[in-house]
KEBA-986221 format. One record per atom (N, C-alpha, C): x, y, z negated; atom name; residue in three letters. Coordinates in steps of 0.02 Angstrom, whole numbers, plus 50000, padded with zeros to 5 digits. Last residue first. Example, Ala and Ser with C-alpha at 12.3 -4.5 7.8 and 13.67 -1.06 7.14 Angstrom:
% residues 2
50642 | 49888 | 49646 | N | SER
50684 | 49947 | 49643 | CA | SER
50645 | 50002 | 49606 | C | SER
50660 | 49716 | 49610 | N | ALA
50615 | 49775 | 49610 | CA | ALA
50660 | 49835 | 49610 | C | ALA
This chain:
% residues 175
49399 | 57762 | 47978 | N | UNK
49457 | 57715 | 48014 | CA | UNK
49524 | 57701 | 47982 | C | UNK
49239 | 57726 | 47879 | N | UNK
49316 | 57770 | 47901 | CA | UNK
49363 | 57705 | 47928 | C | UNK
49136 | 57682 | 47842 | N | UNK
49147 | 57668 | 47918 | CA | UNK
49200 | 57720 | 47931 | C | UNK
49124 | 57702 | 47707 | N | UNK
49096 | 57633 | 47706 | CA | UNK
49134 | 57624 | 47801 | C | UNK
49158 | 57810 | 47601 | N | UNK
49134 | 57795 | 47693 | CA | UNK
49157 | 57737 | 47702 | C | UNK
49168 | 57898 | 47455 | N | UNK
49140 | 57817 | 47460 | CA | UNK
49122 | 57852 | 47564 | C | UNK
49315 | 57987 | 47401 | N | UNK
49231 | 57998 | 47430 | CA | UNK
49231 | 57928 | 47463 | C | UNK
49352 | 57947 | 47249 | N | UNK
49347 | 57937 | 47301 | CA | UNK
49308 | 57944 | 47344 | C | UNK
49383 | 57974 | 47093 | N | UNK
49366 | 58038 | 47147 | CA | UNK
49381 | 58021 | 47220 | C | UNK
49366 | 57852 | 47030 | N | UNK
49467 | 57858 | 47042 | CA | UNK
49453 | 57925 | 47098 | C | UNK
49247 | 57883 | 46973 | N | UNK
49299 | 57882 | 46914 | CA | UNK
49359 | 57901 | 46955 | C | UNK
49190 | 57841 | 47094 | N | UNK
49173 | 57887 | 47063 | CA | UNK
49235 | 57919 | 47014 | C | UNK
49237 | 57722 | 47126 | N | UNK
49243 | 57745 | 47182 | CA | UNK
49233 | 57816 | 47131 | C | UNK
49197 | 57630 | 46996 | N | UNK
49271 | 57653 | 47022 | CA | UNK
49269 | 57714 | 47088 | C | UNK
49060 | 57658 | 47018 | N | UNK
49083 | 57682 | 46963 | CA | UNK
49146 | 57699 | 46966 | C | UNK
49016 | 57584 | 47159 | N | UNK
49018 | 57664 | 47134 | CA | UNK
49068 | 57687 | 47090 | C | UNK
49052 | 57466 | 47125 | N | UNK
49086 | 57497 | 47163 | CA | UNK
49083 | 57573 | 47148 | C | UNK
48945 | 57428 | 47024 | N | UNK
49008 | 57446 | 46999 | CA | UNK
49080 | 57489 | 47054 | C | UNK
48827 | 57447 | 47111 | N | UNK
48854 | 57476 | 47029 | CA | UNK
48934 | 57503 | 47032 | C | UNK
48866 | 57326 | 47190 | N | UNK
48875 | 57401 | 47216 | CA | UNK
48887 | 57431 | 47157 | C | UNK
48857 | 57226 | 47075 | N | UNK
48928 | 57237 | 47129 | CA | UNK
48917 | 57311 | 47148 | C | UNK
48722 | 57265 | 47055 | N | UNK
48789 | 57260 | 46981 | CA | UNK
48839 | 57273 | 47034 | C | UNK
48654 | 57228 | 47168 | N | UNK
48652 | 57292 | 47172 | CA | UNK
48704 | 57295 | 47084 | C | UNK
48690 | 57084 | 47181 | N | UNK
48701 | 57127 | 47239 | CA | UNK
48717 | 57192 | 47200 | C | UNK
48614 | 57039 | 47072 | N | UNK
48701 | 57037 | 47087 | CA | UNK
48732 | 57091 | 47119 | C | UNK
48471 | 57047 | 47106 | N | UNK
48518 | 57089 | 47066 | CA | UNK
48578 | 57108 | 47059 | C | UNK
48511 | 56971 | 47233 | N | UNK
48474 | 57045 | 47230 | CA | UNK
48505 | 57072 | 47165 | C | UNK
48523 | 56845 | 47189 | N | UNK
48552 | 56867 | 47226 | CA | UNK
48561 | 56941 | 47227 | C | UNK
48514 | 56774 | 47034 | N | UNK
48451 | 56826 | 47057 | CA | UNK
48498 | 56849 | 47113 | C | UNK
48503 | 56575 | 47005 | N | UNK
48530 | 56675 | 47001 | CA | UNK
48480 | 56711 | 47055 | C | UNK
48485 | 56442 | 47112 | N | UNK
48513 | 56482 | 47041 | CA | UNK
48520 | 56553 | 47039 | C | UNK
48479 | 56398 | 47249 | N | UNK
48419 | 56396 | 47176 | CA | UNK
48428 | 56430 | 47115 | C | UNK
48513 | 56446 | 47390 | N | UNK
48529 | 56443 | 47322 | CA | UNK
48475 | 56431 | 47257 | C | UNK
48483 | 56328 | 47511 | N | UNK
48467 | 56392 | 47495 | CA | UNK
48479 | 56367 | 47413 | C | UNK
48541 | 56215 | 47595 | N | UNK
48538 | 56278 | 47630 | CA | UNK
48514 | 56329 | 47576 | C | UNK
48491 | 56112 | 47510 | N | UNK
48466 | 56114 | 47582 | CA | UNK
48481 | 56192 | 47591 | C | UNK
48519 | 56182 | 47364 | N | UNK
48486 | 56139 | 47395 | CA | UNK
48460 | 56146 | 47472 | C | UNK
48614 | 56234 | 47258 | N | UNK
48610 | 56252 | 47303 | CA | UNK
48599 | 56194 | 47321 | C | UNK
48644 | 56199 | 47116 | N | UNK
48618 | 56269 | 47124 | CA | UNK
48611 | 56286 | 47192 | C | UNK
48605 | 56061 | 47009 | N | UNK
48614 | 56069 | 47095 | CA | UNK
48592 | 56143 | 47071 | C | UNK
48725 | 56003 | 46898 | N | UNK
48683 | 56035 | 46915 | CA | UNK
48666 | 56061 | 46977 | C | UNK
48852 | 55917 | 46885 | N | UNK
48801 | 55872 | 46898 | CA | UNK
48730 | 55936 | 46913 | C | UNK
48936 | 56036 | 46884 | N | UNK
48930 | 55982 | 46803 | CA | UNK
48861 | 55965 | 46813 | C | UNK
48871 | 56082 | 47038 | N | UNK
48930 | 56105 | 46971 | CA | UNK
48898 | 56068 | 46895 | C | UNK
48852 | 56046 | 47167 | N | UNK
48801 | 56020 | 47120 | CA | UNK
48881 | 56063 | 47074 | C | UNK
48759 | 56117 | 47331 | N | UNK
48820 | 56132 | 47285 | CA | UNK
48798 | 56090 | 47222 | C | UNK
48724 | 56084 | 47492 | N | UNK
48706 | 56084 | 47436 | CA | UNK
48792 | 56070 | 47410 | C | UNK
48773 | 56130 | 47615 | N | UNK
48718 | 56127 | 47615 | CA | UNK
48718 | 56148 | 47562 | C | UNK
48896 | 56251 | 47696 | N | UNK
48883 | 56217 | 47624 | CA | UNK
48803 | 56219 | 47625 | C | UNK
48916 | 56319 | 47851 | N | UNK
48890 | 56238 | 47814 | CA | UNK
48893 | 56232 | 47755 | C | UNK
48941 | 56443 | 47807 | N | UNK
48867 | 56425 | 47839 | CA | UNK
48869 | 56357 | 47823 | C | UNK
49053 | 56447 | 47764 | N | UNK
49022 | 56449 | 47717 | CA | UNK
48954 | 56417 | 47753 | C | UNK
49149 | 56335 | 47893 | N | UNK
49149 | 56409 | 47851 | CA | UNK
49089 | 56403 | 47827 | C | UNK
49243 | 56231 | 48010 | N | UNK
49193 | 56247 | 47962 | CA | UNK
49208 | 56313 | 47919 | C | UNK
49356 | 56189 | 48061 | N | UNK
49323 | 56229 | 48109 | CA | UNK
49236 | 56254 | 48052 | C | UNK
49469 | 56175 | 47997 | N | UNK
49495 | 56195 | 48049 | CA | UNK
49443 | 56247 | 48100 | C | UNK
49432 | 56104 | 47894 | N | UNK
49490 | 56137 | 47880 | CA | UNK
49478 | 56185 | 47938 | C | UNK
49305 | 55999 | 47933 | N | UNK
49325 | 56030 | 47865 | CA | UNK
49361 | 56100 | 47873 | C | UNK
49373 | 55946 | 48051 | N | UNK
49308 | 55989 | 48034 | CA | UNK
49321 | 56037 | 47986 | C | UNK
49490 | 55889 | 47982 | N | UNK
49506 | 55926 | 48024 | CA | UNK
49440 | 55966 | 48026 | C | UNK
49420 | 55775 | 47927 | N | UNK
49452 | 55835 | 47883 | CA | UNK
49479 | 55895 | 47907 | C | UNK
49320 | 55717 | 48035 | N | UNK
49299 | 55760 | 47964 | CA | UNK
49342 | 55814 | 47954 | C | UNK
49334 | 55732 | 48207 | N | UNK
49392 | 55700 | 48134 | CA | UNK
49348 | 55759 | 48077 | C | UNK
49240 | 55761 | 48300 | N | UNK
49275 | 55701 | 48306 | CA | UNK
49311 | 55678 | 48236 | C | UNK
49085 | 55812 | 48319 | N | UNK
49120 | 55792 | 48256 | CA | UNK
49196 | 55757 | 48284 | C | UNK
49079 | 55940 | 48450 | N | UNK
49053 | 55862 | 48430 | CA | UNK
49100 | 55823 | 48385 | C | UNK
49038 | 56058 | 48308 | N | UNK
49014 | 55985 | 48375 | CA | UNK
49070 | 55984 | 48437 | C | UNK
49025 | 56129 | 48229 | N | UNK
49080 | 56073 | 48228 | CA | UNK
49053 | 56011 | 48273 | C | UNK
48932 | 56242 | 48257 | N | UNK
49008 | 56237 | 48247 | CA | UNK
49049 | 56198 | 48239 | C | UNK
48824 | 56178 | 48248 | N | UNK
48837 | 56180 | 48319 | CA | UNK
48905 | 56206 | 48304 | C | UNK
48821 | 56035 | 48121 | N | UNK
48798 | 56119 | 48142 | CA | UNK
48845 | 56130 | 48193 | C | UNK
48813 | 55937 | 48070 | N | UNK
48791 | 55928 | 48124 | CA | UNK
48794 | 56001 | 48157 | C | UNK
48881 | 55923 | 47940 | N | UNK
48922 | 55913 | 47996 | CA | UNK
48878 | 55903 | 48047 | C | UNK
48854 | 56012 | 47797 | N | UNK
48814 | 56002 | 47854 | CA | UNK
48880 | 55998 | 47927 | C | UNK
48912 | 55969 | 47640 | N | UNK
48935 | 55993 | 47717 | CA | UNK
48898 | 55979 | 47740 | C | UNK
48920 | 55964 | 47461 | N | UNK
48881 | 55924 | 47533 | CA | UNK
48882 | 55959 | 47605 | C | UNK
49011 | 55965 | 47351 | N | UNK
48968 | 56004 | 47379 | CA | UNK
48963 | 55960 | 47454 | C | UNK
48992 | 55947 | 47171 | N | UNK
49008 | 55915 | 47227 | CA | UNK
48967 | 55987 | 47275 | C | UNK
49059 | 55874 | 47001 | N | UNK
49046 | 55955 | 47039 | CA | UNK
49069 | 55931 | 47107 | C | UNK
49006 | 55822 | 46884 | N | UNK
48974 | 55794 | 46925 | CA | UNK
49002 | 55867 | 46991 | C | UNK
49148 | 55783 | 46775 | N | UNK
49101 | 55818 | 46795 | CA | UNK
49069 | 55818 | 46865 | C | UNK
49204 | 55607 | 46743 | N | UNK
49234 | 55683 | 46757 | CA | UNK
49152 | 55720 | 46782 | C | UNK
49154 | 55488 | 46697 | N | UNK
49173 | 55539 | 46647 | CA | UNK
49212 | 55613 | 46674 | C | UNK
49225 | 55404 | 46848 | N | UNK
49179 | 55396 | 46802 | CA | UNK
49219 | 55455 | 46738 | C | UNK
49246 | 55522 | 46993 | N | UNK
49262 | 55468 | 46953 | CA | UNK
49232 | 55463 | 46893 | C | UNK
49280 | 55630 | 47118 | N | UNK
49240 | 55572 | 47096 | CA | UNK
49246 | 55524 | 47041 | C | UNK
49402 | 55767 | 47082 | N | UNK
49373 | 55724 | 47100 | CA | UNK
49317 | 55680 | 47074 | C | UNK
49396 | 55889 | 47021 | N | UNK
49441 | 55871 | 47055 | CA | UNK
49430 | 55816 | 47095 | C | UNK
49372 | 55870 | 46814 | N | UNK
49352 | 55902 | 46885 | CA | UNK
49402 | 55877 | 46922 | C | UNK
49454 | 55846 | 46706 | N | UNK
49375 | 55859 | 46688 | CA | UNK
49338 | 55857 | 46754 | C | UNK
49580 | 55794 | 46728 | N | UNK
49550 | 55744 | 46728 | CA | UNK
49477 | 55759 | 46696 | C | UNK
49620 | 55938 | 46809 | N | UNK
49619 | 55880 | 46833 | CA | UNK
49581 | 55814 | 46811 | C | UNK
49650 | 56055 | 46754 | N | UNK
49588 | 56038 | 46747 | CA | UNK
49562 | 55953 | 46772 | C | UNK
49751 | 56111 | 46758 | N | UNK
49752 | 56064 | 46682 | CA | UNK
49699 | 56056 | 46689 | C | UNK
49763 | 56221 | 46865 | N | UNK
49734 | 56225 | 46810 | CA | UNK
49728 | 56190 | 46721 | C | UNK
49829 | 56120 | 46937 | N | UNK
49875 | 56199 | 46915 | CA | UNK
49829 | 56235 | 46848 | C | UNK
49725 | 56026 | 46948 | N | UNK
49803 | 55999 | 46927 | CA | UNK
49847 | 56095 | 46884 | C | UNK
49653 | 56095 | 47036 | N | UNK
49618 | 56090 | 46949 | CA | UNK
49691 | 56046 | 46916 | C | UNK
49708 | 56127 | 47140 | N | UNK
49695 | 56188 | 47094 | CA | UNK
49690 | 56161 | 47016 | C | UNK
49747 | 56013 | 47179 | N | UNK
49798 | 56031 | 47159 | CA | UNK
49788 | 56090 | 47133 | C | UNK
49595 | 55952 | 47201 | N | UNK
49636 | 55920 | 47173 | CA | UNK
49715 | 55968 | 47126 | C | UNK
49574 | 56082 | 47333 | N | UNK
49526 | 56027 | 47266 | CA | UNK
49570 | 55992 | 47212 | C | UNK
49646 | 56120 | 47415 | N | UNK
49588 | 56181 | 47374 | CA | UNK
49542 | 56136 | 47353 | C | UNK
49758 | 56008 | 47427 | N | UNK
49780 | 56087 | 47417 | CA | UNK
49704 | 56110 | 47385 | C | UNK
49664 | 55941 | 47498 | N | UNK
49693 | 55923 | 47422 | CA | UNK
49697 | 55977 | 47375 | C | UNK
49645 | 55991 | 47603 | N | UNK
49582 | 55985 | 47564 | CA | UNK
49627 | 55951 | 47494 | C | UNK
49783 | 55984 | 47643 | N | UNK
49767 | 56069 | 47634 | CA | UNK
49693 | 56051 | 47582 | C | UNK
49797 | 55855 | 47675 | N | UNK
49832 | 55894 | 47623 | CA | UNK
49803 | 55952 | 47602 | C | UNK
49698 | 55843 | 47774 | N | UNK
49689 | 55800 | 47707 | CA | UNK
49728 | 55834 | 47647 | C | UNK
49781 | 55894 | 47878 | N | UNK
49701 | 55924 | 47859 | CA | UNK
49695 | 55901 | 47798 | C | UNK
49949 | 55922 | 47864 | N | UNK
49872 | 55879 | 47881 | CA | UNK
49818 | 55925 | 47858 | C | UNK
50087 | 56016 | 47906 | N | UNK
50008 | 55982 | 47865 | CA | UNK
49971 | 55966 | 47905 | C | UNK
50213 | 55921 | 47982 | N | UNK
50187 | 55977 | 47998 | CA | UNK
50089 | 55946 | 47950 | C | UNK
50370 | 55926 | 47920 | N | UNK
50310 | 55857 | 47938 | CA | UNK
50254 | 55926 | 47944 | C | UNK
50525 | 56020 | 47969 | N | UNK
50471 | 56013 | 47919 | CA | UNK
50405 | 55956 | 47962 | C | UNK
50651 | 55951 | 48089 | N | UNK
50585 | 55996 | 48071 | CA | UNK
50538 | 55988 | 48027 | C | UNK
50759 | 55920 | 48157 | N | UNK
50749 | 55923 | 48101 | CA | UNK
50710 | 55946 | 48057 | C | UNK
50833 | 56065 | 48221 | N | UNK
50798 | 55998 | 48217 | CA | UNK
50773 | 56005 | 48167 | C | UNK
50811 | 56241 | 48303 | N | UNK
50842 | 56190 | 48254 | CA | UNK
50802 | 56120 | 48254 | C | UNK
50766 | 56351 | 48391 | N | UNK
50827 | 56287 | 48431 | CA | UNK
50832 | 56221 | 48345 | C | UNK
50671 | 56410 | 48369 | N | UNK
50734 | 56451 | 48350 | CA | UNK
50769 | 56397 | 48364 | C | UNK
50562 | 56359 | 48369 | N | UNK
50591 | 56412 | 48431 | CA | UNK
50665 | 56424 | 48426 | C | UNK
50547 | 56284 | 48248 | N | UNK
50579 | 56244 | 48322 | CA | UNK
50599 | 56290 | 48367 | C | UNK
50539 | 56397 | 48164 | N | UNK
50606 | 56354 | 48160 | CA | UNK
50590 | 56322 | 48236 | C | UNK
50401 | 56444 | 48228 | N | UNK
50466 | 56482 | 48219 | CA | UNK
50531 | 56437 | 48222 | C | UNK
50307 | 56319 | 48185 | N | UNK
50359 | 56309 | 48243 | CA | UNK
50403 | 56380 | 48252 | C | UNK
50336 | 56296 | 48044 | N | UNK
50365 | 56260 | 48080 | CA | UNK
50383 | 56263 | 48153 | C | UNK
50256 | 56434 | 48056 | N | UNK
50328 | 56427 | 48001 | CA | UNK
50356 | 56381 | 48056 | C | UNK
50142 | 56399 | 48103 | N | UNK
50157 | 56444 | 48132 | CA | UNK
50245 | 56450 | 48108 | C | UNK
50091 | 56296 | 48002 | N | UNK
50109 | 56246 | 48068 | CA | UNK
50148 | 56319 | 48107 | C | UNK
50077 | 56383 | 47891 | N | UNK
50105 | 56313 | 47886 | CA | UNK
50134 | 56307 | 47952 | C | UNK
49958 | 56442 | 47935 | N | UNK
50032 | 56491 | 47911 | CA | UNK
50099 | 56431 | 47920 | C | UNK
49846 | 56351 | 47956 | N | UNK
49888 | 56374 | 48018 | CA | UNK
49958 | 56433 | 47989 | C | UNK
49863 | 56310 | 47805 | N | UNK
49854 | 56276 | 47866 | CA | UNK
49909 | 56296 | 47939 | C | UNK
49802 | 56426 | 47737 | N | UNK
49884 | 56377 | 47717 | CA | UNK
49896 | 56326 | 47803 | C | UNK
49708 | 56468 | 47841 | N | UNK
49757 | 56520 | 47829 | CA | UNK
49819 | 56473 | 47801 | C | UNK
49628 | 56361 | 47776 | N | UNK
49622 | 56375 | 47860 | CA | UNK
49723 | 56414 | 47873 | C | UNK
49578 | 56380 | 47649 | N | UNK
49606 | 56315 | 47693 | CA | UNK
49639 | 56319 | 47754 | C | UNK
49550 | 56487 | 47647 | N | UNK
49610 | 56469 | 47596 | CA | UNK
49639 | 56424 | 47640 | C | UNK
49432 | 56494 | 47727 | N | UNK
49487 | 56520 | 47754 | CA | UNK
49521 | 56516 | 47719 | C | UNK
49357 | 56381 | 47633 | N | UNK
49378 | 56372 | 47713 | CA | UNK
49412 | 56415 | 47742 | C | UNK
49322 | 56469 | 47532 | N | UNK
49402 | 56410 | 47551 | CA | UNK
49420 | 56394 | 47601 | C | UNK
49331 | 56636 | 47520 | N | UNK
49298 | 56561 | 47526 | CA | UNK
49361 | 56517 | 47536 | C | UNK
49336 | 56777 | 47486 | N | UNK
49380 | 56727 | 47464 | CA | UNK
49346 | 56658 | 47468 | C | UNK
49400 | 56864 | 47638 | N | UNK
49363 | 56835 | 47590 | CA | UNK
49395 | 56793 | 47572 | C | UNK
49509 | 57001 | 47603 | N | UNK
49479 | 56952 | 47643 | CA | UNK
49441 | 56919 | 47590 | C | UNK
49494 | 57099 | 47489 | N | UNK
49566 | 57119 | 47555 | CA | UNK
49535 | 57075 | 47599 | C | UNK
49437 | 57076 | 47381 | N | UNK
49413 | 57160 | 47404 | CA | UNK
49448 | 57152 | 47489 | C | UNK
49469 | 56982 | 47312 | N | UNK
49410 | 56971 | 47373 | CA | UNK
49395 | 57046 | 47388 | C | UNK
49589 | 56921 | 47263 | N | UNK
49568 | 56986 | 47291 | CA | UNK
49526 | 56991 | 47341 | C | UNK
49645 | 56800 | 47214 | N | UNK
49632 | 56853 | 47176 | CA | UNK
49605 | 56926 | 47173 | C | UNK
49587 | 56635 | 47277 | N | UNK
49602 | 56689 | 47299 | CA | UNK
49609 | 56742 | 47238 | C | UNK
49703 | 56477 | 47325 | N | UNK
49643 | 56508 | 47282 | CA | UNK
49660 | 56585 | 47300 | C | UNK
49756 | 56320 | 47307 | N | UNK
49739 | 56357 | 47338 | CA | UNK
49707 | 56420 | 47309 | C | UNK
49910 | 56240 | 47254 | N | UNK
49839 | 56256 | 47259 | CA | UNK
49832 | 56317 | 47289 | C | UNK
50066 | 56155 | 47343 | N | UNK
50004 | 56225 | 47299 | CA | UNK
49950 | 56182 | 47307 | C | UNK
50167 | 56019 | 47274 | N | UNK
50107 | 56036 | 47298 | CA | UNK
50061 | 56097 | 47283 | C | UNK
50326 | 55997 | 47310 | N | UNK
50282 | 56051 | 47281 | CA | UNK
50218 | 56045 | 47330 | C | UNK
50433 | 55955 | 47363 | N | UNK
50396 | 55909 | 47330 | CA | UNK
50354 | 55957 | 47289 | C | UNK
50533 | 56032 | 47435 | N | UNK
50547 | 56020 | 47345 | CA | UNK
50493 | 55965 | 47321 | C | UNK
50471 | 56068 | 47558 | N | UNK
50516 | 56030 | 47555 | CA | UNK
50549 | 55995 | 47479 | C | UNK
50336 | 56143 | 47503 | N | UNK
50337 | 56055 | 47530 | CA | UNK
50407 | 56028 | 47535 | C | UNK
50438 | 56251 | 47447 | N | UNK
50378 | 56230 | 47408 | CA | UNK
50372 | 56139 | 47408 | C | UNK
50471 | 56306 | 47589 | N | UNK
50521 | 56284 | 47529 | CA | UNK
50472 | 56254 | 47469 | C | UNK
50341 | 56312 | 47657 | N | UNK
50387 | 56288 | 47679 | CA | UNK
50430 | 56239 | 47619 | C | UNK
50262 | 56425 | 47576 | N | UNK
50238 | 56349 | 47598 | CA | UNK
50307 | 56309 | 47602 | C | UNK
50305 | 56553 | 47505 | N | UNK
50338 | 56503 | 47518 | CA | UNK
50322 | 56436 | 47539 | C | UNK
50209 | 56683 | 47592 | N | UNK
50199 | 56637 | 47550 | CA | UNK
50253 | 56593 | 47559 | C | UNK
50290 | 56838 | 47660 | N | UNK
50276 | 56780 | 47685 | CA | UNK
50261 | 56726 | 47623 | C | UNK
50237 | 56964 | 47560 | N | UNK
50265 | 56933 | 47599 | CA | UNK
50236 | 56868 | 47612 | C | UNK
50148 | 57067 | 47508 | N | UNK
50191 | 57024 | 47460 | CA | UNK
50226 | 56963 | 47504 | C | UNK
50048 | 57145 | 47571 | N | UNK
50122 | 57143 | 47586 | CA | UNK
50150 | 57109 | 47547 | C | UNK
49923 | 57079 | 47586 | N | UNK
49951 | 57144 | 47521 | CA | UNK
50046 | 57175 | 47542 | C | UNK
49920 | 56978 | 47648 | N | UNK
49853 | 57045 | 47676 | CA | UNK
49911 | 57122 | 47657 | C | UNK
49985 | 56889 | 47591 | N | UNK
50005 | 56909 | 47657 | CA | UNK
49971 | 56975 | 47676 | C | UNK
């Protein structure tokens, strides 16, 4: 949608019995967390359905759930992937990969419905803890794994290098 590649087919997709996944290819245009994957299929979804009701017609697409869309950026990625019975969910012999929500944070008060939390009103600040193939890299709020700092300054690196190579003058605050 950012790119101009138009309106995503949600619509024709759910009516065929098509479940997407979620996911991003261009974290240069928005971010790519899930909670706005989530957020964005979500409200693009319910904004479709009601166009058609403005427009006088019946008969109206079932408007997503919260539960679908957390399917949508768990379950139906690692399905699009073939990753489904390594990851995706809880279950005995699949990989330990979990992440733990802080539902007390003053952004989702006062809790009434998880998945709706989840979808509707949560973003990166709540991921307490992250575990990937049972390994915790993020405990109580702070990453345990990798050198942040270094990362940091490889990403700039490399910004330069394109910004340099394609003779772009780099302003970080042009309009």
């Amino acid at each position: 949608m950012t790119m101009r590649h138009g309106t995503p087919r949600i619509l024709k997709a759910l009516e065929y019995g098509l479940h997407p996944s979620l996911s991003s290819d261009v974290e240069c245009t928005m971010t790519a967390d899930f909670f706005t994957q989530m957020r964005a299929a979500f409200t693009l979804q319910r904004c479709l359905v009601n166009d058609v009701a403005l427009s006088g017609q019946s008969n109206l697409p079932e408007l997503l759930t919260s539960r679908a869309v957390i399917r949508f950026a768990t379950v139906e990625g690692a399905k699009c992937l073939r990753l489904d019975r390594k990851v995706s969910s809880i279950a005995p012999g699949k990989e330990a990969d979990l992440i733990l929500l802080d539902a007390t944070a003053i952004n989702v008060a006062p809790l009434n419905f998880v998945p709706g939390a989840v979808v509707t009103l949560m973003d990166r600040s709540n991921v307490d803890t992250v575990m990937v193939a049972g390994n915790v890299h993020k405990w109580r709020g702070t990453l345990l794994a990798g050198e942040l700092a270094k990362q940091r300054r490889e990403l700039e690196a490399t910004r330069d290098y394109i910004f340099d190579r394609a003779g772009i003058e780099q302003d970080i605050f042009r309009i």
